[in-house]
VOLO-680940 format. One record per residue: residue number from 1; residue in three letters; x negated, y, z of N, C-alpha, C, O, CB in turn; chain. Coordinates in Angstrom, 1 decimal. Each point is the difference from the previous one (the first is absolute). Glycine has a CB too. Layout:
N
<NUM; 'ala'; <X; Y; Z>; <X; Y; Z>; <X; Y; Z>; <X; Y; Z>; <X; Y; Z>; 'A'>;
...
REM end
This chain:
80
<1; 'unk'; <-91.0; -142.1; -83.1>; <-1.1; 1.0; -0.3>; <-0.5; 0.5; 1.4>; <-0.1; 1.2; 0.3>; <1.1; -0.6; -2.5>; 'A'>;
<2; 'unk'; <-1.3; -1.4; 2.7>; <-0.2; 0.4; 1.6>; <-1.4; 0.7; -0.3>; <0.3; 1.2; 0.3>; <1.0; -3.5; 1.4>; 'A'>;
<3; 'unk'; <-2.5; 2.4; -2.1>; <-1.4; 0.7; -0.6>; <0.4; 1.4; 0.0>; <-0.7; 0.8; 0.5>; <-0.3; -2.7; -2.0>; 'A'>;
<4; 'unk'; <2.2; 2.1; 0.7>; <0.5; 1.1; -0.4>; <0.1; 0.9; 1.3>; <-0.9; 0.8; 0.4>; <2.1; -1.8; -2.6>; 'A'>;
<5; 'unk'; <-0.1; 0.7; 2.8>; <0.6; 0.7; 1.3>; <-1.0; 0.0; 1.0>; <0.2; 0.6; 1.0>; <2.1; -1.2; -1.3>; 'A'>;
<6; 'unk'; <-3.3; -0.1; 0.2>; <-1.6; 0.0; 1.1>; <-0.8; 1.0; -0.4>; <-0.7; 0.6; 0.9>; <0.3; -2.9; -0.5>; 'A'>;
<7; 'unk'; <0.4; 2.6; -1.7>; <-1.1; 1.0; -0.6>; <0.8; 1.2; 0.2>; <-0.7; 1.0; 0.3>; <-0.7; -2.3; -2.2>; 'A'>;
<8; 'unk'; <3.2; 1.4; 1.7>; <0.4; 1.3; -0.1>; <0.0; 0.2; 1.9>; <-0.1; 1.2; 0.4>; <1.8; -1.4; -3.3>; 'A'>;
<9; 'unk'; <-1.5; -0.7; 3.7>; <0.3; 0.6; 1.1>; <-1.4; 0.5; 0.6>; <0.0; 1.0; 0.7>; <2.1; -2.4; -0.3>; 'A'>;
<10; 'unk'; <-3.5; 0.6; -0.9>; <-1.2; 1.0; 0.5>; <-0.5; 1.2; 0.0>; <-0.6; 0.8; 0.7>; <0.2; -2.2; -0.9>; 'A'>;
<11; 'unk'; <1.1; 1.4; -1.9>; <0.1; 1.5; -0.1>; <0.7; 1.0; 0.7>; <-0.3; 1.1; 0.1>; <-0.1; -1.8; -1.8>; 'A'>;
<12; 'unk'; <1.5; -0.1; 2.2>; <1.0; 1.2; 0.9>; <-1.0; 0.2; 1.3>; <-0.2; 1.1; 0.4>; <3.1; -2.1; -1.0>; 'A'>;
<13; 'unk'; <-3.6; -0.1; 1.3>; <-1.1; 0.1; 1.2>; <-0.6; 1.5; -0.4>; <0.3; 1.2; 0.3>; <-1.0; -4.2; 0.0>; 'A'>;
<14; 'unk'; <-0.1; 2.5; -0.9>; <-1.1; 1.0; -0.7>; <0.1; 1.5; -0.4>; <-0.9; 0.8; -0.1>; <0.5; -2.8; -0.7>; 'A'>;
<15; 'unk'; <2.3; 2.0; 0.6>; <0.1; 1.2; -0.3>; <0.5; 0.8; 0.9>; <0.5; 1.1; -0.2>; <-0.5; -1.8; -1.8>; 'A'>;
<16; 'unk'; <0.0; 0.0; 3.4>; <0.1; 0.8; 1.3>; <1.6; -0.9; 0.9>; <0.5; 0.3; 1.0>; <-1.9; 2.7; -2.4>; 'A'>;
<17; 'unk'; <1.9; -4.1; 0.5>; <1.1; -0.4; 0.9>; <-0.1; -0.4; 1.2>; <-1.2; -0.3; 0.3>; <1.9; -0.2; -1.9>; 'A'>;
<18; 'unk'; <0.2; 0.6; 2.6>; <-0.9; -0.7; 1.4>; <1.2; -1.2; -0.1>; <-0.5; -1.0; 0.5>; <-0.9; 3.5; 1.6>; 'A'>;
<19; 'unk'; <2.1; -2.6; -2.3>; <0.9; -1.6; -0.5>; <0.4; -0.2; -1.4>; <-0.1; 0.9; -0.9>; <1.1; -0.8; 3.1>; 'A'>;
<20; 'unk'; <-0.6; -1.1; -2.4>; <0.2; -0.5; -1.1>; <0.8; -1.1; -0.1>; <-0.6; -0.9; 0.6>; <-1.3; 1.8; -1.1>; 'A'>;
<21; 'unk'; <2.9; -1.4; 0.2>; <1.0; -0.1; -0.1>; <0.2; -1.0; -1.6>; <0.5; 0.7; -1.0>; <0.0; 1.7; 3.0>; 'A'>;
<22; 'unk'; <-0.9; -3.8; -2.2>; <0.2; -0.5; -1.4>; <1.4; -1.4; 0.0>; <0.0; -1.1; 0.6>; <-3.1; 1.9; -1.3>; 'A'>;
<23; 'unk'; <4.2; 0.0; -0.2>; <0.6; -0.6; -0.1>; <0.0; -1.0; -1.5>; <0.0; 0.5; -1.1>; <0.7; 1.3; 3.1>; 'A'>;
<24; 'unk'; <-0.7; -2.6; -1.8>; <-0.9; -1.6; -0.7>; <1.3; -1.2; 0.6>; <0.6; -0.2; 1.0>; <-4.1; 0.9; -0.5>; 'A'>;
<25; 'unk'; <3.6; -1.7; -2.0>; <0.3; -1.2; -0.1>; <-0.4; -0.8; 0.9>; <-1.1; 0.2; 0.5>; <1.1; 0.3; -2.4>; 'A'>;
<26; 'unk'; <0.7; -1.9; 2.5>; <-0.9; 0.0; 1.2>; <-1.4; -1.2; -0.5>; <-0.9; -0.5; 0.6>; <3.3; 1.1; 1.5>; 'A'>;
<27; 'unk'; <-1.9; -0.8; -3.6>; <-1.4; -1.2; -0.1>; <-1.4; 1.0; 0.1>; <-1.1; -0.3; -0.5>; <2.6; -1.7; -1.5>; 'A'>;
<28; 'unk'; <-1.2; 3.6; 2.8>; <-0.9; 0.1; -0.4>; <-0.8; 0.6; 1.6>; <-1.1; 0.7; 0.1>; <2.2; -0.6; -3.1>; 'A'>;
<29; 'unk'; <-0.3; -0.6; 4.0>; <-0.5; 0.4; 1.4>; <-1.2; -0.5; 0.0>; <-0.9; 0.8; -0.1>; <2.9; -0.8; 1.3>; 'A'>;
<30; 'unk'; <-2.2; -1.3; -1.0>; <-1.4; -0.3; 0.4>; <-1.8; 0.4; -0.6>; <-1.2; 0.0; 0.5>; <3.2; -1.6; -0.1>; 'A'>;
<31; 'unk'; <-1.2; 2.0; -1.6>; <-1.4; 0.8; -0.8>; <0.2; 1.2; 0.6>; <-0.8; 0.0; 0.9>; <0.6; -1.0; -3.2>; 'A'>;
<32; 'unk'; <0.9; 2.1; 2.4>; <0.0; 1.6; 0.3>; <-0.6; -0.1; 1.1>; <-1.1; 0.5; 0.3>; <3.0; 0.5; -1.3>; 'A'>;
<33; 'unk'; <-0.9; -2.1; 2.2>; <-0.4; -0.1; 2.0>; <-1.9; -0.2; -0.3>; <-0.8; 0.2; 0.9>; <3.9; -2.2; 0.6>; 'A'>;
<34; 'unk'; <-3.3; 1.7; -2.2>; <-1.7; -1.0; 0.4>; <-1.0; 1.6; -0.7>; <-1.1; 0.4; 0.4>; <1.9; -4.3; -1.3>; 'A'>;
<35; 'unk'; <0.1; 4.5; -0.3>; <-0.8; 0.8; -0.3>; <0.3; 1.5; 0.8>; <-1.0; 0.7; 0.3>; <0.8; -2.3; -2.6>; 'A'>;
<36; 'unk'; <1.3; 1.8; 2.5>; <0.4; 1.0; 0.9>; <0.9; 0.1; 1.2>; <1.2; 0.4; 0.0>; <-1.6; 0.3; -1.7>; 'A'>;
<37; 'unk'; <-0.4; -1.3; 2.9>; <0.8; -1.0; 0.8>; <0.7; 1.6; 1.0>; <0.9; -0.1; 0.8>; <-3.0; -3.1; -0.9>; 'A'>;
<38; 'unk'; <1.4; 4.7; -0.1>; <0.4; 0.9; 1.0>; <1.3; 0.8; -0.9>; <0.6; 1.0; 0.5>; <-3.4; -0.6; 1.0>; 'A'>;
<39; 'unk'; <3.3; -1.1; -3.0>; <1.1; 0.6; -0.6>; <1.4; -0.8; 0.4>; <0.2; -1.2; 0.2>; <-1.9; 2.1; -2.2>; 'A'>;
<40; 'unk'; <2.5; 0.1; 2.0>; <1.2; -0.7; 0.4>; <0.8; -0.9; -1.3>; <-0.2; 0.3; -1.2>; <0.3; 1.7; 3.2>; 'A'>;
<41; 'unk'; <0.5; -2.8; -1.8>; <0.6; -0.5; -1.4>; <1.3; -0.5; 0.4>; <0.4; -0.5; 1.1>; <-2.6; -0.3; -2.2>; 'A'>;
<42; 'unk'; <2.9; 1.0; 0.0>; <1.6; -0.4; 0.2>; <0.3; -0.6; -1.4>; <-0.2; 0.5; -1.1>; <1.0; 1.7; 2.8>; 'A'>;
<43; 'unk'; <-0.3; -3.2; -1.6>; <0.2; -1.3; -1.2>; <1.5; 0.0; -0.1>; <0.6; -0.9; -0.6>; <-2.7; -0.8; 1.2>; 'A'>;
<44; 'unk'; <2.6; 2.3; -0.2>; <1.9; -0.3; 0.3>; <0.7; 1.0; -0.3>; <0.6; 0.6; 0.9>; <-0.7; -2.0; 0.9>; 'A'>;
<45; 'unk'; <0.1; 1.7; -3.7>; <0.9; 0.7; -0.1>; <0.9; -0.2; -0.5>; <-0.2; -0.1; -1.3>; <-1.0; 1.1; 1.6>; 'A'>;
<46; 'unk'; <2.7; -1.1; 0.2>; <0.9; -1.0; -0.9>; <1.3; 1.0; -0.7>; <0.9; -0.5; -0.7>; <-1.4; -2.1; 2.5>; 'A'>;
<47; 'unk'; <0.3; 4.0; -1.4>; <0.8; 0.8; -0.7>; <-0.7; 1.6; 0.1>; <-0.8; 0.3; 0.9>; <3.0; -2.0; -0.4>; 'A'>;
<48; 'unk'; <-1.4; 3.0; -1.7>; <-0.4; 1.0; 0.2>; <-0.3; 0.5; 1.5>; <-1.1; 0.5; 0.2>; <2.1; -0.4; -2.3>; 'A'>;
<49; 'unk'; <-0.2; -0.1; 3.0>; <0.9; 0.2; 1.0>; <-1.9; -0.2; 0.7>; <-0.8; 1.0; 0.3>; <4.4; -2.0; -0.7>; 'A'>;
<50; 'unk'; <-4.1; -0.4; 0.6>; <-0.6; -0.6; 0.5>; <-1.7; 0.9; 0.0>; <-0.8; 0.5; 0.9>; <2.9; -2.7; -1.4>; 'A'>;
<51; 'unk'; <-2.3; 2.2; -1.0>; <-1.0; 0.8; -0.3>; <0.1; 1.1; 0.4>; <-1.1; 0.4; 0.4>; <0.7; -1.4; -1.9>; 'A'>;
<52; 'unk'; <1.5; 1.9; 1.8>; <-0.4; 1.4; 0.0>; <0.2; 0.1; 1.6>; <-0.3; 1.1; 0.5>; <1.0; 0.0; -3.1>; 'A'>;
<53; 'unk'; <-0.3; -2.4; 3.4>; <0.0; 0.4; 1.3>; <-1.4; -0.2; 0.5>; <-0.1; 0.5; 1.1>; <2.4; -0.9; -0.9>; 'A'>;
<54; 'unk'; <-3.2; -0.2; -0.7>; <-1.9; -1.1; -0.1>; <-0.7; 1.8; -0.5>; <-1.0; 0.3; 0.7>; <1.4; -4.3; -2.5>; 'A'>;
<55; 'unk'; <0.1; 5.0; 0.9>; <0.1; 1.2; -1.1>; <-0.5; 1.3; 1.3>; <-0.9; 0.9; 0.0>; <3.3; -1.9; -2.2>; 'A'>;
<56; 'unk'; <-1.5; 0.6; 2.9>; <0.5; 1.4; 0.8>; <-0.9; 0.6; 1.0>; <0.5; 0.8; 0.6>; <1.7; -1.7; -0.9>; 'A'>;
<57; 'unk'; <-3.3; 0.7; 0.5>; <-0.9; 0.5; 0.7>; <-1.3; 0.3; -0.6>; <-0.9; 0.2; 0.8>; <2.2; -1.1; 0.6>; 'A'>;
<58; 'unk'; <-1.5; 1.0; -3.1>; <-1.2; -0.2; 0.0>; <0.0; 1.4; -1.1>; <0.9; 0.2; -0.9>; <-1.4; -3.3; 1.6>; 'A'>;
<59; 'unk'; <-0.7; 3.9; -0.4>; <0.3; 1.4; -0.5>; <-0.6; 0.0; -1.3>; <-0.1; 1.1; -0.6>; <0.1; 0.1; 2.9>; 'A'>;
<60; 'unk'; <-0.9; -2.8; -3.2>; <-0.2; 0.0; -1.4>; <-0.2; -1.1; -0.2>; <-0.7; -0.6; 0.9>; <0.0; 2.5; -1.2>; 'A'>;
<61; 'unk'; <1.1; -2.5; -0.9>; <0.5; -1.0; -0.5>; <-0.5; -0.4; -1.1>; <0.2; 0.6; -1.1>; <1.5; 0.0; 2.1>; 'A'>;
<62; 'unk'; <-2.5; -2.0; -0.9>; <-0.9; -0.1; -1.6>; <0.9; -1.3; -0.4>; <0.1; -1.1; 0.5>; <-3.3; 2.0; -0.1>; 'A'>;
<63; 'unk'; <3.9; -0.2; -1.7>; <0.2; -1.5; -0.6>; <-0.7; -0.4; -0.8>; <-0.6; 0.9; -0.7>; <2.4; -0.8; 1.1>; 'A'>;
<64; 'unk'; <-2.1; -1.7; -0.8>; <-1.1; -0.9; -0.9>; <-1.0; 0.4; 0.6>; <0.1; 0.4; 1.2>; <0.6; -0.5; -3.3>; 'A'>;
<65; 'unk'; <-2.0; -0.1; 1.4>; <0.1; -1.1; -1.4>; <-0.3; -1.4; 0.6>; <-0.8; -0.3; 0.9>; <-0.4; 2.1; -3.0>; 'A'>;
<66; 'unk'; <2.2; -2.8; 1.3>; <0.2; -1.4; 0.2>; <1.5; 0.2; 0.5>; <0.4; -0.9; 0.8>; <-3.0; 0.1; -0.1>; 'A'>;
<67; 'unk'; <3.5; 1.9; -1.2>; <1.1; 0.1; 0.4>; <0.8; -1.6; -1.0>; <-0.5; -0.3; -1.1>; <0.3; 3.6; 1.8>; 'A'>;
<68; 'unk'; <1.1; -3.9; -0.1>; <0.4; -1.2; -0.9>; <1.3; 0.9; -1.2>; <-0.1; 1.2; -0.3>; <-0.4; -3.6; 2.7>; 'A'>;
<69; 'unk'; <1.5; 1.5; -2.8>; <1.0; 0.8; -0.8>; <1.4; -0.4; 0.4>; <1.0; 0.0; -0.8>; <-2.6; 0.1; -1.0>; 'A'>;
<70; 'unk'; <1.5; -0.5; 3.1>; <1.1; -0.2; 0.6>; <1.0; 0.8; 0.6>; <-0.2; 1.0; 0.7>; <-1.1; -2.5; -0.7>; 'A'>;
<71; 'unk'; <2.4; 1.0; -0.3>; <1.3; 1.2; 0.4>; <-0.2; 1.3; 1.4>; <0.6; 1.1; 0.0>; <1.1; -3.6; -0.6>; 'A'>;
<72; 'unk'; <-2.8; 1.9; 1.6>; <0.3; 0.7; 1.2>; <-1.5; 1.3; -0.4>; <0.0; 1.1; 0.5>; <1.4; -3.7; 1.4>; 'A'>;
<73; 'unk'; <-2.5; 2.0; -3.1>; <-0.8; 0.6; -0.1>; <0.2; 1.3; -1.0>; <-0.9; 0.9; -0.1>; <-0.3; -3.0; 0.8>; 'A'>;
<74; 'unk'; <2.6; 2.2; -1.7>; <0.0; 0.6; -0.9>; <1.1; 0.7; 0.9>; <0.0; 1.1; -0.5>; <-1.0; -2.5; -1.7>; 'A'>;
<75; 'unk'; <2.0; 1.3; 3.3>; <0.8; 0.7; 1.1>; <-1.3; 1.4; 0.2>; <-0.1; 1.1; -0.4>; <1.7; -3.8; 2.0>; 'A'>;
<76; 'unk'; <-2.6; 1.7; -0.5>; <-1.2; 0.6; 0.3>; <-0.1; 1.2; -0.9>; <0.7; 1.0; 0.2>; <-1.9; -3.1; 0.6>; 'A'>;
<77; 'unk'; <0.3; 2.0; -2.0>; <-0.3; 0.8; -0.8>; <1.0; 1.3; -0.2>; <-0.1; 1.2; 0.3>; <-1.2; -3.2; -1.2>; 'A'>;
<78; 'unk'; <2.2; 1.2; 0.5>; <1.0; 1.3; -0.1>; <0.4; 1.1; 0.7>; <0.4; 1.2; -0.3>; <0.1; -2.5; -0.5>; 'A'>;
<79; 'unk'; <-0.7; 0.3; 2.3>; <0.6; 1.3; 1.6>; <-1.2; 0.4; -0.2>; <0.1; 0.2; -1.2>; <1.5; -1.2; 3.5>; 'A'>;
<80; 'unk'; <-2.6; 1.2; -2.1>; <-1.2; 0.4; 0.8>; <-1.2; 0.7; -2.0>; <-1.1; 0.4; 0.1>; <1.4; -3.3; 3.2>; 'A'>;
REM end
């Protein structure tokens, strides 16, 4: 659902972010890089531990839509 995390990270643009930070599957680098090549992206999250250290600097946090239903995304939801 890479469309998804492009439309949610402009809205974060738009709504005054000055970085943005999308953490994404990695089949899904080459679409986000082409459509938001000045957002940072991190594809490598292989435990809680991992996510909330990628977590820890960022003062608001959009999860979805195009969230998948996988173990690390339903972690996600629950911390945050």
């Amino acid at each position: 659902m890479a469309g998804a995390a492009v439309l949610s990270a402009k809205a974060a643009y738009k709504s005054g972010a000055g970085l943005v930070k999308i953490i994404t599957p990695e089949c899904n680098r080459s679409i986000i890089q082409c459509a938001l090549p000045e957002a940072l992206l991190c594809t490598d999250i292989a435990s809680a531990k991992a996510l909330e250290t990628e977590l820890e600097w960022a003062d608001a946090v959009v999860i979805g839509p195009g969230l998948s239903k996988s173990d690390n995304a339903k972690m996600l939801v629950k911390q945050y």
